[in-house]
N, C-alpha and C positions, 0 to 999 in steps of 0.2 A: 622595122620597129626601132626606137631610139633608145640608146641605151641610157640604164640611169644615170647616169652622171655626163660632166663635159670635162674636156680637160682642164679648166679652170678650175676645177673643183676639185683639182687633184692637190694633195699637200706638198712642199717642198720637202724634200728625200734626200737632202745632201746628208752622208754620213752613212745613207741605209745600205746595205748590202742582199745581193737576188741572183736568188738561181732560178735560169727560163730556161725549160728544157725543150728543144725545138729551138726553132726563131729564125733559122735563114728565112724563112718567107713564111706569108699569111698570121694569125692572128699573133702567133709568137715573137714574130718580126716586128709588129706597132709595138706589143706589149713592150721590148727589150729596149726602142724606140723613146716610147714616151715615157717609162723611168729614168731609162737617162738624161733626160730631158729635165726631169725632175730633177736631176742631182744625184740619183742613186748609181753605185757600181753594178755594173750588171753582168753575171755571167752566163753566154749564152752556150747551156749545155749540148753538145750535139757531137754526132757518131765524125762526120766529113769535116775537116781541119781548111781546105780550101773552099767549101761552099760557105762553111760560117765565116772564115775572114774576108771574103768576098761578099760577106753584107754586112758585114763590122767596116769595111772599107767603105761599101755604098751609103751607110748609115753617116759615117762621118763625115761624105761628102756633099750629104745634102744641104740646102740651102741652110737649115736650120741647123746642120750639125749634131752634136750632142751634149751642148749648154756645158751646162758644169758637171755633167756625169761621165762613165763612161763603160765601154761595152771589153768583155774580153770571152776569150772561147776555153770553155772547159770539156776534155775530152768524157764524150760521152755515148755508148752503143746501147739502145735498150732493149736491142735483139738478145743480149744476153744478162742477164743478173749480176753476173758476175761482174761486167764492165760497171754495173752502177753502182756496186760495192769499193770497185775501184776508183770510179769519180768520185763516190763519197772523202773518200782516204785523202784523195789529191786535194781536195777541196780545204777538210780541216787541217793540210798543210800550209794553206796558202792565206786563210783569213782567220780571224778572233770573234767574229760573229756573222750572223745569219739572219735577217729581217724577214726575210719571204723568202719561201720556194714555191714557184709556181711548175706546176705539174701539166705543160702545155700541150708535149708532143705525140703523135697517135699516127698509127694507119685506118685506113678503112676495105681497102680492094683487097677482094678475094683472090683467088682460092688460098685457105689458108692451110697450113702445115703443122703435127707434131716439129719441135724439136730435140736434138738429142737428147734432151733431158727430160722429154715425155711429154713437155706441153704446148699447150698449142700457140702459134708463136703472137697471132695478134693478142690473146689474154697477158703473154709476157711484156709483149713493147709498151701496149697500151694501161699495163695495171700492175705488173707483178713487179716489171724491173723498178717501178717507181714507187712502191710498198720498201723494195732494198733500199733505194737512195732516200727515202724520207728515215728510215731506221737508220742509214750511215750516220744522217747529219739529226737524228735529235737531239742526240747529247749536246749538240753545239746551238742547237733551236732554244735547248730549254736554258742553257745560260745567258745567250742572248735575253730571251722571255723575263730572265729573274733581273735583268739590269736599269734602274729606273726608268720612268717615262717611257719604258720599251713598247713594242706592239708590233709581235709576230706571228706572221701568219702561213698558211699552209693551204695554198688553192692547186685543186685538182681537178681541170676539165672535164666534162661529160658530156652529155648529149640527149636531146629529147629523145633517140633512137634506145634511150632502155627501157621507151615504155612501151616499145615489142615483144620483151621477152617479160614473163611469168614465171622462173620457175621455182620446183617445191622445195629446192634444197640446194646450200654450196656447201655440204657438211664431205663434200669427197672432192679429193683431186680430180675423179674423172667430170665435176660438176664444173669445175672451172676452164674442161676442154670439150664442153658441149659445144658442137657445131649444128646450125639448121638448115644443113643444105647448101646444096650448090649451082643454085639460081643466085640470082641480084636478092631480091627479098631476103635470102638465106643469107646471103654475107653480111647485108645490113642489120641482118639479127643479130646474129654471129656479134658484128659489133656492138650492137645496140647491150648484149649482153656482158661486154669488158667495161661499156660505161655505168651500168647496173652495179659491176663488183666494185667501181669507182664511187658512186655515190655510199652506199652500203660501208665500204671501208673508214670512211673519211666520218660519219655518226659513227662508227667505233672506234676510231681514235679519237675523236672529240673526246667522248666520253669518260675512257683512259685515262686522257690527260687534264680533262676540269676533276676526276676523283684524285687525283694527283696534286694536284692546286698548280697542274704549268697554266702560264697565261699564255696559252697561244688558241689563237683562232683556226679553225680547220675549216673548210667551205668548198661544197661543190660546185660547179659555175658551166651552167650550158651557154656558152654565148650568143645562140639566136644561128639563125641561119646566113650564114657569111660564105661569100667566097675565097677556095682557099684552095692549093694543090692538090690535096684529098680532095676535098670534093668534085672539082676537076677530071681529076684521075675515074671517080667514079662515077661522072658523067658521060665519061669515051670509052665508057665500059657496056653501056648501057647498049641494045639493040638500036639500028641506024634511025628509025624512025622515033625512037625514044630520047638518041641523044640531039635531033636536031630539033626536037620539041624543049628540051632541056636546054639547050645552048642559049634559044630566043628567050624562054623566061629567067633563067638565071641572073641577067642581071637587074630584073625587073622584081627579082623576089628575094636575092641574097645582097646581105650587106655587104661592107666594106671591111676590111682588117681592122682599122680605127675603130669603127663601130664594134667587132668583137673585144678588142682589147678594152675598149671600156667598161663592158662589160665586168671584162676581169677584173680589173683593176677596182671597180667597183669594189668587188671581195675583197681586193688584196690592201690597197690603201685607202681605201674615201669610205666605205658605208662605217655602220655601227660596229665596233668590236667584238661587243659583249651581245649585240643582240645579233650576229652573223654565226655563234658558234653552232659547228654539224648541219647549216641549212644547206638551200639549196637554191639558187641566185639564177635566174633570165635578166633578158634584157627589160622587163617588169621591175624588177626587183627579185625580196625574197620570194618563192613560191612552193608549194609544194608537190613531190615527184612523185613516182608512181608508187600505189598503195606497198606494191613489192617493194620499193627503194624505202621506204617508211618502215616495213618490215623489221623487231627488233631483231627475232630469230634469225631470220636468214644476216641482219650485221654481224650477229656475232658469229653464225656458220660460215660467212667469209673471211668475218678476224682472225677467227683461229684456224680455219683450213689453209690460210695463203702462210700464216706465220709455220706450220707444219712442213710444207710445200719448202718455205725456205730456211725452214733448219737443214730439211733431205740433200738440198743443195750446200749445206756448211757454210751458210750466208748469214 
């Protein structure tokens, strides 16, 4: 499926400043790619110091280079909360403004795990720690937001995989360490259900912040089915005859990294500002997600359950 937009269509970004969290490889990797490409600075947040300069290196070397922009690596772990309160910190030491953050990086392969701090670790990588780093850096979102001509934006990956999960409540901590199992099916719920908290979160802060009058745009953005490390990974997980069935259609049914990152980008610089805020973005366009992710109740019982969650933690 093509995504909406071409990179033609993308606006010149010199001056713009971005956090991509993920990016050594797959759609995080074009994303951090074709910004800079653009002219934006781009910081490519991630936990490994040598895997991200090692495609900060590959990036620079390629044919095209990185035009007038450029890439740097922001330390970043989002196995813990704590580290994304701390990249937040590092971050508003280092710059005076914030144009986008894109909220790229996720696992998906099971078996998943409490962690010490009682939850469970994919809801943490994939949603919790990145609820801290978007509260590290609003204050610095919203004065970017208030400076003429501005337009910031706040994109956070999801996935068609939360329209497996239904459920009646995120009003409890133990709602946001619901696990379905420990089949394939069940991890892909499992995750399907931290992209749920993902879309859900992002219409409650929309919402927040237009009663507020910040002008920042918030957008969820499934990119379409791409091939990508994850998915990979969750392919040679698969039973032998399911992933040799997987292996031959995959490249016949999943995109390209470019292709998701356009995607993104779609949300993040080229669609409409004002008509993107709290949607919900495929490679279609805008679309709408599942009746749960539409859910006002259950947004605001993940707002204020995950914002509880990380008070407990002193975040």
């Amino acid at each position: 499926m093509a995504p909406p937009i071409s990179i033609k269509d993308l606006p010149n970004l010199r001056g713009k400043v971005v956090i991509v969290t993920g990016g050594n490889t797959g759609i995080g990797y074009a994303t951090i790619q074709i910004l800079a490409r653009r002219g934006a600075k781009v910081y490519m947040a991630a936990r490994n110091e040598s895997r991200a300069k090692e495609a900060i290196h590959k990036m620079q070397s390629d044919s095209e280079g990185l035009g007038e922009g450029s890439v740097e690596w922001l330390e970043l772990d989002l196995s813990d909360p704590r580290s994304a309160a701390r990249a937040a910190q590092m971050f508003l030491g280092k710059e005076r403004r914030l144009d986008m953050l894109i909220n790229n990086a996720a696992v998906s392969s099971g078996p998943f795990k409490l962690t010490s701090d009682g939850l469970l670790d994919i809801m943490v990588t994939n949603y919790l720690s990145h609820v801290v780093l978007i509260n590290g850096l609003l204050p610095l979102l919203k004065q970017t937001a208030a400076e003429p001509n501005s337009d910031v934006r706040i994109i956070a990956l999801t996935s068609a995989a939360h329209t497996m999960v239904n459920p009646e409540t995120f009003a409890t901590k133990e709602s946001l360490n619901r696990q379905y199992g420990d089949s394939m099916k069940g991890y892909l719920t499992t995750y399907g259900n931290t992209k749920l908290a993902i879309i859900l979160h992002i219409k409650a802060l929309q919402k927040r912040l237009s009663a507020e009058g910040a002008l920042i745009t918030c957008v969820s953005v499934h990119p379409g089915a791409i091939t990508t490390a994850g998915g990979q990974k969750f392919v040679r997980s698969l039973p032998l005859v399911g992933w040799g069935v997987a292996k031959v259609l995959m490249p016949m049914v999943f995109g390209s990294w470019e292709e998701g990152a356009l995607t993104v980008l779609y949300a993040a610089v080229a669609g409409p500002r004002d008509g993107l805020r709290g949607e919900y973005v495929t490679p279609k366009g805008i679309e709408a997600p599942s009746k749960e992710a539409m859910d006002e109740r259950l947004s605001e019982e993940v707002y204020e359950t995950t914002e509880r969650v990380v008070r407990e933690l002193g975040l």
